[in-house]
PyMOL commands that place a pseudoatom at each C-alpha (Angstrom):
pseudoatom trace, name=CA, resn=UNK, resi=1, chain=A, elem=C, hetatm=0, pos=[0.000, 0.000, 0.000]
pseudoatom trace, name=CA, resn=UNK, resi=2, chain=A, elem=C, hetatm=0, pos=[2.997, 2.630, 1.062]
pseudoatom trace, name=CA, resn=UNK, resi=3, chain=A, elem=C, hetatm=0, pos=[4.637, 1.833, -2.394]
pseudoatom trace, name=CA, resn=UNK, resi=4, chain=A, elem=C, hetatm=0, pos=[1.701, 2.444, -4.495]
pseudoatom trace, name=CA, resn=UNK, resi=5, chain=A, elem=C, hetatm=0, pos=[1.181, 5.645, -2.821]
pseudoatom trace, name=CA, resn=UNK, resi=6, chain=A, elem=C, hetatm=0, pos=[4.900, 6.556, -3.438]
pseudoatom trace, name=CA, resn=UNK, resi=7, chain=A, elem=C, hetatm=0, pos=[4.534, 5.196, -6.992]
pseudoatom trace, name=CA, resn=UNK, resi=8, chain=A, elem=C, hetatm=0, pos=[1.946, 7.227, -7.505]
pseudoatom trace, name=CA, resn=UNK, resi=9, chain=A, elem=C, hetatm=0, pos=[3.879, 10.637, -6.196]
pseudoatom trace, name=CA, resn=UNK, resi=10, chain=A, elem=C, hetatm=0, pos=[6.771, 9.772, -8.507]
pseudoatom trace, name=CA, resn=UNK, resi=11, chain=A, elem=C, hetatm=0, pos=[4.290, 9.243, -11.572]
pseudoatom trace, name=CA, resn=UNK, resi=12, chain=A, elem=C, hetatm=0, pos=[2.624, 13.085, -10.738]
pseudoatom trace, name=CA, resn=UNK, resi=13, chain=A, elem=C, hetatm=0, pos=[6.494, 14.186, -10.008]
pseudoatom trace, name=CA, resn=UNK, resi=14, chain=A, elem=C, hetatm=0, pos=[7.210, 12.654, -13.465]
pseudoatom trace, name=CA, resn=UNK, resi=15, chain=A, elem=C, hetatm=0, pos=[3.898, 14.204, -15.361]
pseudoatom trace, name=CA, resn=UNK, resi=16, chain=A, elem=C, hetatm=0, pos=[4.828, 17.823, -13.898]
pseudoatom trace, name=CA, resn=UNK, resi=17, chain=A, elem=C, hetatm=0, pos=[8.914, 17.766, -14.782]
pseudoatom trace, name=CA, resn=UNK, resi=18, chain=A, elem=C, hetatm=0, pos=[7.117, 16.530, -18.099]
pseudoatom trace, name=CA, resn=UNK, resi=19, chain=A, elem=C, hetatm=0, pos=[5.221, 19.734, -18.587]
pseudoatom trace, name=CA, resn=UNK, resi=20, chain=A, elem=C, hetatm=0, pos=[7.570, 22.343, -17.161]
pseudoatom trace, name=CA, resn=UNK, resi=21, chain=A, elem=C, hetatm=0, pos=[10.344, 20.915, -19.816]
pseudoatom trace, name=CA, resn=UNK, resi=22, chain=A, elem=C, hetatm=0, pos=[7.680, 21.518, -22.874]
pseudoatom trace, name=CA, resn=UNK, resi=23, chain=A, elem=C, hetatm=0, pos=[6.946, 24.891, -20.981]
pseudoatom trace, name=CA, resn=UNK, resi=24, chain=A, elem=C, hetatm=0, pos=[11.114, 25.360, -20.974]
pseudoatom trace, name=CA, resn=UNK, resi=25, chain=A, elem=C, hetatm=0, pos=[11.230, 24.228, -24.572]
pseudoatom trace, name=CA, resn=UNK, resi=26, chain=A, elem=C, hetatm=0, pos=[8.579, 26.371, -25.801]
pseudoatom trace, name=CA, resn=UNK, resi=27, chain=A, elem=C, hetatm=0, pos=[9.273, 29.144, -23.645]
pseudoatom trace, name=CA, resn=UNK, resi=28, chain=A, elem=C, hetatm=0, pos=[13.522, 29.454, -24.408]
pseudoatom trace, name=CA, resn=UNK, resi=29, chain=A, elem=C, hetatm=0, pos=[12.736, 28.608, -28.053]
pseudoatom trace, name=CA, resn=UNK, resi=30, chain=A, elem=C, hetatm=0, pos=[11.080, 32.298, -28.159]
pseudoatom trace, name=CA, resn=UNK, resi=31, chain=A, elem=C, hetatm=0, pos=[13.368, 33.814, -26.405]
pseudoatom trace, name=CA, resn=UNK, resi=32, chain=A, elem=C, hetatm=0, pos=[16.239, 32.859, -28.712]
pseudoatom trace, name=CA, resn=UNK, resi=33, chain=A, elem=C, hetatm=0, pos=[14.323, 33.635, -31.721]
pseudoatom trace, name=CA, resn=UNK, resi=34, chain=A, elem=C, hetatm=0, pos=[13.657, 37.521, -30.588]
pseudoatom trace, name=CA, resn=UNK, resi=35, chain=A, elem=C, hetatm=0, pos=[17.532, 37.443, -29.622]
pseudoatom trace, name=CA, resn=UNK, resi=36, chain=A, elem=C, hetatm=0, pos=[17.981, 36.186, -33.229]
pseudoatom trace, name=CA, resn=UNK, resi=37, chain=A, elem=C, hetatm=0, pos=[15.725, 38.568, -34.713]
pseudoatom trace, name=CA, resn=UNK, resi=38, chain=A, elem=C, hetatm=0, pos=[17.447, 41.117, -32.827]
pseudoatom trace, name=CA, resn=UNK, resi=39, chain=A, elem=C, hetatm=0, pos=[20.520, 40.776, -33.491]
pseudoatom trace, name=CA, resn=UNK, resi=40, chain=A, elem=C, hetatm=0, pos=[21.923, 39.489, -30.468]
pseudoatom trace, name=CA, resn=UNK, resi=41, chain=A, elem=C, hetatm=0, pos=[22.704, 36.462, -30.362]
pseudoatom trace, name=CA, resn=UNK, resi=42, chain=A, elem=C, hetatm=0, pos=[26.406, 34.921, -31.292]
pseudoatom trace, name=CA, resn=UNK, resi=43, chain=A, elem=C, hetatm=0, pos=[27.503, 31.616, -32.512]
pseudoatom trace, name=CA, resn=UNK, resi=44, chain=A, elem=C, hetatm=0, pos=[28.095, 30.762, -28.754]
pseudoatom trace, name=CA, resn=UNK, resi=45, chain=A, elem=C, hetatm=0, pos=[24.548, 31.334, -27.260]
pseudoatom trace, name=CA, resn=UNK, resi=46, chain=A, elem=C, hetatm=0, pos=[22.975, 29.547, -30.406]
pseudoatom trace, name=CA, resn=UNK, resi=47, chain=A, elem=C, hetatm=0, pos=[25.433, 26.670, -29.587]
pseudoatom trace, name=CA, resn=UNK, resi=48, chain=A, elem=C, hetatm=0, pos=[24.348, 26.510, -26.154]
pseudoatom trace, name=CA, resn=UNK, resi=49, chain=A, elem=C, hetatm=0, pos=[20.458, 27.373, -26.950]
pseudoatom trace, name=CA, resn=UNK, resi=50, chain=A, elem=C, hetatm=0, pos=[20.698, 24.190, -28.805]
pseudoatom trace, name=CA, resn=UNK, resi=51, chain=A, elem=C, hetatm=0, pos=[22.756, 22.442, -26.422]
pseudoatom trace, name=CA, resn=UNK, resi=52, chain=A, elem=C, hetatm=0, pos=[19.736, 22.990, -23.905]
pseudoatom trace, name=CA, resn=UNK, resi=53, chain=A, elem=C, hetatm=0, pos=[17.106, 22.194, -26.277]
pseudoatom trace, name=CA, resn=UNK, resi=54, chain=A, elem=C, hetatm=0, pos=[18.763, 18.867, -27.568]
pseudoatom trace, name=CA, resn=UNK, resi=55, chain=A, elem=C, hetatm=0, pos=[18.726, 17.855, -23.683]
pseudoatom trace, name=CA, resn=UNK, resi=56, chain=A, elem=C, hetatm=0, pos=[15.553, 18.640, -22.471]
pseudoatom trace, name=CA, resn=UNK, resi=57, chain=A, elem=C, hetatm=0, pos=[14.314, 17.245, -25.286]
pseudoatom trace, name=CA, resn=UNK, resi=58, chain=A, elem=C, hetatm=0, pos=[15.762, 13.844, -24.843]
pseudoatom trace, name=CA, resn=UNK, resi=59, chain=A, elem=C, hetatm=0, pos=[14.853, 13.986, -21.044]
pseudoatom trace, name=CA, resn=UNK, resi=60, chain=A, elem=C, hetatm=0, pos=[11.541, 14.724, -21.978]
pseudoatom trace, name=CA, resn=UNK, resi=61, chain=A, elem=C, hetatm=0, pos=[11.515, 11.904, -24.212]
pseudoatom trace, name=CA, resn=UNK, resi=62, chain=A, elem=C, hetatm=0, pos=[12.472, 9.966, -21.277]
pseudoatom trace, name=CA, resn=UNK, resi=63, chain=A, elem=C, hetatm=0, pos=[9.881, 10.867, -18.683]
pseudoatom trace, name=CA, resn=UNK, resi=64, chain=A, elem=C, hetatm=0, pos=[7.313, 10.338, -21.484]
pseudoatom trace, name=CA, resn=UNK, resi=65, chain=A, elem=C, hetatm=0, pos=[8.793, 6.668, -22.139]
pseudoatom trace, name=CA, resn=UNK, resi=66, chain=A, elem=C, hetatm=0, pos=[9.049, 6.472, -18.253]
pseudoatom trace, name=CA, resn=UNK, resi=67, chain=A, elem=C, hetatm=0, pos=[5.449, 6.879, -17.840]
pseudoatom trace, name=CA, resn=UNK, resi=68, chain=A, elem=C, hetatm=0, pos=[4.505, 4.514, -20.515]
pseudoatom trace, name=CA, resn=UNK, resi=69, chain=A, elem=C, hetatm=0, pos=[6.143, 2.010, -18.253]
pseudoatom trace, name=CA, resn=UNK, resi=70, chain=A, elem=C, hetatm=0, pos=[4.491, 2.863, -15.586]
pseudoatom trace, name=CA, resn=UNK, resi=71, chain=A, elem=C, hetatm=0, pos=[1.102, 2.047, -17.355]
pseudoatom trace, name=CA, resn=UNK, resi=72, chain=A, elem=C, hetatm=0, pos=[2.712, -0.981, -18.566]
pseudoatom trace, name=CA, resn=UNK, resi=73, chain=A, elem=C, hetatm=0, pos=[3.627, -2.845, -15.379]
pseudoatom trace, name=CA, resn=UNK, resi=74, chain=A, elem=C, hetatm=0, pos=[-0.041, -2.045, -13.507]
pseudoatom trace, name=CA, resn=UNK, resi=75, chain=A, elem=C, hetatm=0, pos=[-1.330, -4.391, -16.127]
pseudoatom trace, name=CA, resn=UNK, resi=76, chain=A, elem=C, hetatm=0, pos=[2.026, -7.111, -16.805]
pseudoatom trace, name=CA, resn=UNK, resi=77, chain=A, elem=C, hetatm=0, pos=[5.330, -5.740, -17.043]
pseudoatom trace, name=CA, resn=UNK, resi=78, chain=A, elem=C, hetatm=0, pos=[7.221, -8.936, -18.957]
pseudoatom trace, name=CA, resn=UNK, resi=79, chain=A, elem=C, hetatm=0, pos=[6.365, -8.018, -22.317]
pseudoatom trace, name=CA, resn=UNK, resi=80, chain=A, elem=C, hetatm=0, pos=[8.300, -7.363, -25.202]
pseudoatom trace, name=CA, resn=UNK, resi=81, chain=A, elem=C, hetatm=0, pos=[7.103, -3.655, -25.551]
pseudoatom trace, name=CA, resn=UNK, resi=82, chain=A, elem=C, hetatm=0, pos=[8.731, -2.933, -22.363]
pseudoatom trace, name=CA, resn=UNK, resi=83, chain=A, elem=C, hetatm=0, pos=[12.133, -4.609, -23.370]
pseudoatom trace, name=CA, resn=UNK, resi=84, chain=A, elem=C, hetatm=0, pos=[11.615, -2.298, -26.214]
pseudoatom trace, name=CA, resn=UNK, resi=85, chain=A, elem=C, hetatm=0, pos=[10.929, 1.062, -23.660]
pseudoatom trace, name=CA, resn=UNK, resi=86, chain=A, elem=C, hetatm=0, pos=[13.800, 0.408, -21.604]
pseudoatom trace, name=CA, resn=UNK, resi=87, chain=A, elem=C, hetatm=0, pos=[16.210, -0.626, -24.278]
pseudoatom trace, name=CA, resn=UNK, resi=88, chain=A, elem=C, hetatm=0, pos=[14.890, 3.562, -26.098]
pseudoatom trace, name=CA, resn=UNK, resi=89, chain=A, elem=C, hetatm=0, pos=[15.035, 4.798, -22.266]
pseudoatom trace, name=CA, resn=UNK, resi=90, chain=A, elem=C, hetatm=0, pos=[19.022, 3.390, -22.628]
pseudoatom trace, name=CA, resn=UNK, resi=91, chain=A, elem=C, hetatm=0, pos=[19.882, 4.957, -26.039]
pseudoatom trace, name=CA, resn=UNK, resi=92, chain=A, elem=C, hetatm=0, pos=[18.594, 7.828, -25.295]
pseudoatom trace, name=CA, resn=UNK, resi=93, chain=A, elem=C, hetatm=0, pos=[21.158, 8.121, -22.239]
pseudoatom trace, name=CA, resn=UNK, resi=94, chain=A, elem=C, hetatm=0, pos=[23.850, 7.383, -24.378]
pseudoatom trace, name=CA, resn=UNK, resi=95, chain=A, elem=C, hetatm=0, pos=[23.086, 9.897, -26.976]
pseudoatom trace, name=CA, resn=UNK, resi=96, chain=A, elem=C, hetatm=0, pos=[23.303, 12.506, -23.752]
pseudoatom trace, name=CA, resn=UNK, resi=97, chain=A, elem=C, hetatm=0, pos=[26.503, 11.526, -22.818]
pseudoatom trace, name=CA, resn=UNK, resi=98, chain=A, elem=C, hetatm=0, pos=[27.716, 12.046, -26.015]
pseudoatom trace, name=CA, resn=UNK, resi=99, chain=A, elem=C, hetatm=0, pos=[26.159, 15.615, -25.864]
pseudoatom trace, name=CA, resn=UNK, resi=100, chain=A, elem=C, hetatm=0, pos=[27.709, 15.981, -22.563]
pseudoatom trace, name=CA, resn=UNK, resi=101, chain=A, elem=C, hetatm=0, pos=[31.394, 14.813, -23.859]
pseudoatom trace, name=CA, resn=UNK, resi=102, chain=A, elem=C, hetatm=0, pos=[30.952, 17.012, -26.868]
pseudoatom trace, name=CA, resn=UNK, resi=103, chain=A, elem=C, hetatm=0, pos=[29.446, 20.187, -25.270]
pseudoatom trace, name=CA, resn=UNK, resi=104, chain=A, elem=C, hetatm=0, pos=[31.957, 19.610, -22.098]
pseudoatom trace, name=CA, resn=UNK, resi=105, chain=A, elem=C, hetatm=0, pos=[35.326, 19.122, -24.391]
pseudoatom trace, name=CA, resn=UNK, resi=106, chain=A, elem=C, hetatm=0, pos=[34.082, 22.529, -26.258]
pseudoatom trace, name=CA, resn=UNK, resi=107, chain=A, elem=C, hetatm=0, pos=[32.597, 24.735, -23.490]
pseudoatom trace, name=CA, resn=UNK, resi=108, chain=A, elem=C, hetatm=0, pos=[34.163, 23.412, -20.153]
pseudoatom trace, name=CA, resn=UNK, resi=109, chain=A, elem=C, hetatm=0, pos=[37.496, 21.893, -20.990]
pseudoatom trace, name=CA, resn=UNK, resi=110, chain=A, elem=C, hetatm=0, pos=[38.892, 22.821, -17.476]
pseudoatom trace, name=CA, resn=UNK, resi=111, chain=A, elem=C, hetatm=0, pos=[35.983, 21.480, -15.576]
pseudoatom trace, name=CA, resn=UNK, resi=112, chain=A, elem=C, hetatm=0, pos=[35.917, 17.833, -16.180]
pseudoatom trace, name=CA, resn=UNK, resi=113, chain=A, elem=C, hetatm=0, pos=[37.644, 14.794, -13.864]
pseudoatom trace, name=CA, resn=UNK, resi=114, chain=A, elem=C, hetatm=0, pos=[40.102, 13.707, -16.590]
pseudoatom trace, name=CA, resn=UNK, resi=115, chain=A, elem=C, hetatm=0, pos=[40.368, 14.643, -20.036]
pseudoatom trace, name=CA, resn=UNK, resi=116, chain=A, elem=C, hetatm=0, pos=[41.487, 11.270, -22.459]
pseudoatom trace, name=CA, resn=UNK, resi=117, chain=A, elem=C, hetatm=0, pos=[42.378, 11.900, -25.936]
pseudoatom trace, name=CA, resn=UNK, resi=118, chain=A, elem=C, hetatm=0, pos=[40.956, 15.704, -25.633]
pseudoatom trace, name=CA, resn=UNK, resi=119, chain=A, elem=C, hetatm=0, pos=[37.589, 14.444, -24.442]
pseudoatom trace, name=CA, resn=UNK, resi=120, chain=A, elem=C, hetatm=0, pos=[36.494, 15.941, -20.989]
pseudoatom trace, name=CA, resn=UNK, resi=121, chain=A, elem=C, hetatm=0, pos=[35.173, 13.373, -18.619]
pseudoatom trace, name=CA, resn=UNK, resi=122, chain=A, elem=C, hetatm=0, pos=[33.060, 15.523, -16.214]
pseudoatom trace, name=CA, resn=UNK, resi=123, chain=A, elem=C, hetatm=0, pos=[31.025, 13.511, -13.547]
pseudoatom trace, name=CA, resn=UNK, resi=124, chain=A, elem=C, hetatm=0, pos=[27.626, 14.217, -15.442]
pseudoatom trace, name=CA, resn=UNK, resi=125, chain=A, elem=C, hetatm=0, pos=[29.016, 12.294, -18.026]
pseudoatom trace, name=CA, resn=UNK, resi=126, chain=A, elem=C, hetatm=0, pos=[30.370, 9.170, -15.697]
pseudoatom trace, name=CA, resn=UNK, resi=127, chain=A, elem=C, hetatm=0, pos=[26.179, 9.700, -14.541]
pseudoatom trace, name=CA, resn=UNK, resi=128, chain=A, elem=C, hetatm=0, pos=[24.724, 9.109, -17.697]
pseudoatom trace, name=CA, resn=UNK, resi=129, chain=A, elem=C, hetatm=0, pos=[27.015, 6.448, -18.851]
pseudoatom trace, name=CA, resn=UNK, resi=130, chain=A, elem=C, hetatm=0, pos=[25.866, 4.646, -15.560]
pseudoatom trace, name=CA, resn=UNK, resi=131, chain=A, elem=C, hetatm=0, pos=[22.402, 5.240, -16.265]
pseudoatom trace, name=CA, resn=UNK, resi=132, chain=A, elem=C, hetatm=0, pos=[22.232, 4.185, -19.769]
pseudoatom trace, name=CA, resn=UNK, resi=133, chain=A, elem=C, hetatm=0, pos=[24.004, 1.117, -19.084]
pseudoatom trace, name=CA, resn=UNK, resi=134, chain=A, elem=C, hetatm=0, pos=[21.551, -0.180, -16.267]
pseudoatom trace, name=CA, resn=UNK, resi=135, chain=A, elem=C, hetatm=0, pos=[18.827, 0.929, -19.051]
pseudoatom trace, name=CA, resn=UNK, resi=136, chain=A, elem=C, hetatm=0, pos=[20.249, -1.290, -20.980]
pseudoatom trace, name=CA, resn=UNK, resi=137, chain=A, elem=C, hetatm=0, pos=[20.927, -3.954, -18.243]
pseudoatom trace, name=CA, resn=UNK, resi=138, chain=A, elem=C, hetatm=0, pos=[17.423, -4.028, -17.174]
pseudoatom trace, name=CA, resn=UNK, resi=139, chain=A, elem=C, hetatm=0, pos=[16.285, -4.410, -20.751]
pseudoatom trace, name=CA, resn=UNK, resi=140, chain=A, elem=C, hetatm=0, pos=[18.467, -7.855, -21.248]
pseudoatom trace, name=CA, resn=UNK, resi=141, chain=A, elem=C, hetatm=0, pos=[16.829, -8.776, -18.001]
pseudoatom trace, name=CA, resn=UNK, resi=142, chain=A, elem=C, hetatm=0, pos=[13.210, -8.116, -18.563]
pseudoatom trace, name=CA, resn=UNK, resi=143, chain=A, elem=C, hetatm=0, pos=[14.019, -9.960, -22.452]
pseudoatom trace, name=CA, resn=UNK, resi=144, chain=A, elem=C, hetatm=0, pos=[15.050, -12.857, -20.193]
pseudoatom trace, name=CA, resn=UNK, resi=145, chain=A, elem=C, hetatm=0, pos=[12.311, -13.119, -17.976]
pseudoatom trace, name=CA, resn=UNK, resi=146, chain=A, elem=C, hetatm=0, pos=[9.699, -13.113, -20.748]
pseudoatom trace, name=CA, resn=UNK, resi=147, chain=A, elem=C, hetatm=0, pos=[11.690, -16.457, -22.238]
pseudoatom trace, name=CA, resn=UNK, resi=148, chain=A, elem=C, hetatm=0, pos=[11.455, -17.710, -18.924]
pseudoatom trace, name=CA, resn=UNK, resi=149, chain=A, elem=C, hetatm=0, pos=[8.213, -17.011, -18.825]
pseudoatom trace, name=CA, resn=UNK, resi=150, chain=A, elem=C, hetatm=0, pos=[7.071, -18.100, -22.599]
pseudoatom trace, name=CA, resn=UNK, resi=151, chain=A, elem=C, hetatm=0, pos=[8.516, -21.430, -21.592]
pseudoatom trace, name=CA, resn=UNK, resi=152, chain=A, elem=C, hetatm=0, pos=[6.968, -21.690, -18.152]
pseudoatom trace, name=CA, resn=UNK, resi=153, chain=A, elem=C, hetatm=0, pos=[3.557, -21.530, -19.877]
pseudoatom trace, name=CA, resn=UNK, resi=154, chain=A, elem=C, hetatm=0, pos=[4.449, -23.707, -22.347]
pseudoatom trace, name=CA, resn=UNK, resi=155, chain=A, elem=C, hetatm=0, pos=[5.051, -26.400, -19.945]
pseudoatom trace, name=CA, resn=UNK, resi=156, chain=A, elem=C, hetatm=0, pos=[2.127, -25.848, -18.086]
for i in range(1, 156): cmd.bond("trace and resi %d" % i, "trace and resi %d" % (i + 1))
show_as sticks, trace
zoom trace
């Protein structure tokens, strides 16, 4: 009973981070078209505008994904679709670290852990790497548990 209830606050967490990024999207997209318009925008600000956008997009992308779960294991949760979901939820962490490395190595060079072969490695970038492999991780196991599962019915 606790868990559902904290499920349930996570899910309406989720929904609202969901709307306030489409609000931030929306929102900094016409702000950096009137600085374009006017004139004042450099090569720099676009690069980070778009830097922004290209995150909050995928994290948005994310939380939407995330939430599809959610309705997805209140009815059965070992089914191929949700292999599918967490295996997206995965590449879409790796495509952010890859932004992070990039933007990072450009924008930050000083501020990262190590830097290997003129790539900064900044802790966010450690994070995401972590995150998209247990993505990934989770998916193999969930892929696993539906064999298990196809054969367990077979047998019955």
């Amino acid at each position: 009973m606790k868990s559902e209830k904290i499920k349930s606050l996570l899910t309406s967490f989720l929904w609202l981070s969901l709307i306030l990024m489409i609000a931030t999207l929306v929102v900094g997209s016409i702000v950096s078209i009137c600085e374009i318009i006017g004139g004042k925008a450099t090569l720099n600000f676009l690069l980070k505008k778009v830097y922004i956008a290209v995150v909050l997009l995928g994290y948005s992308f994310a939380i939407y994904i995330l939430l599809r779960l959610a309705d997805n294991f209140k009815e059965n949760p070992f089914i191929q679709s949700n292999v599918k979901h967490f295996n997206t939820i995965g590449y879409i962490f790796f495509i952010e670290a890859i932004i992070e490395v990039a933007y990072s190595s450009i924008f930050n060079p000083d501020h990262g852990l190590i830097q290997i072969l003129g790539l900064n490695i900044t802790i966010g970038l450690v994070t995401l790497v972590i995150i998209s492999l247990t993505f990934f991780l989770i998916a193999d196991i969930f892929g696993k548990a539906i064999k298990i599962k196809e054969y367990n019915d077979l047998t019955i």
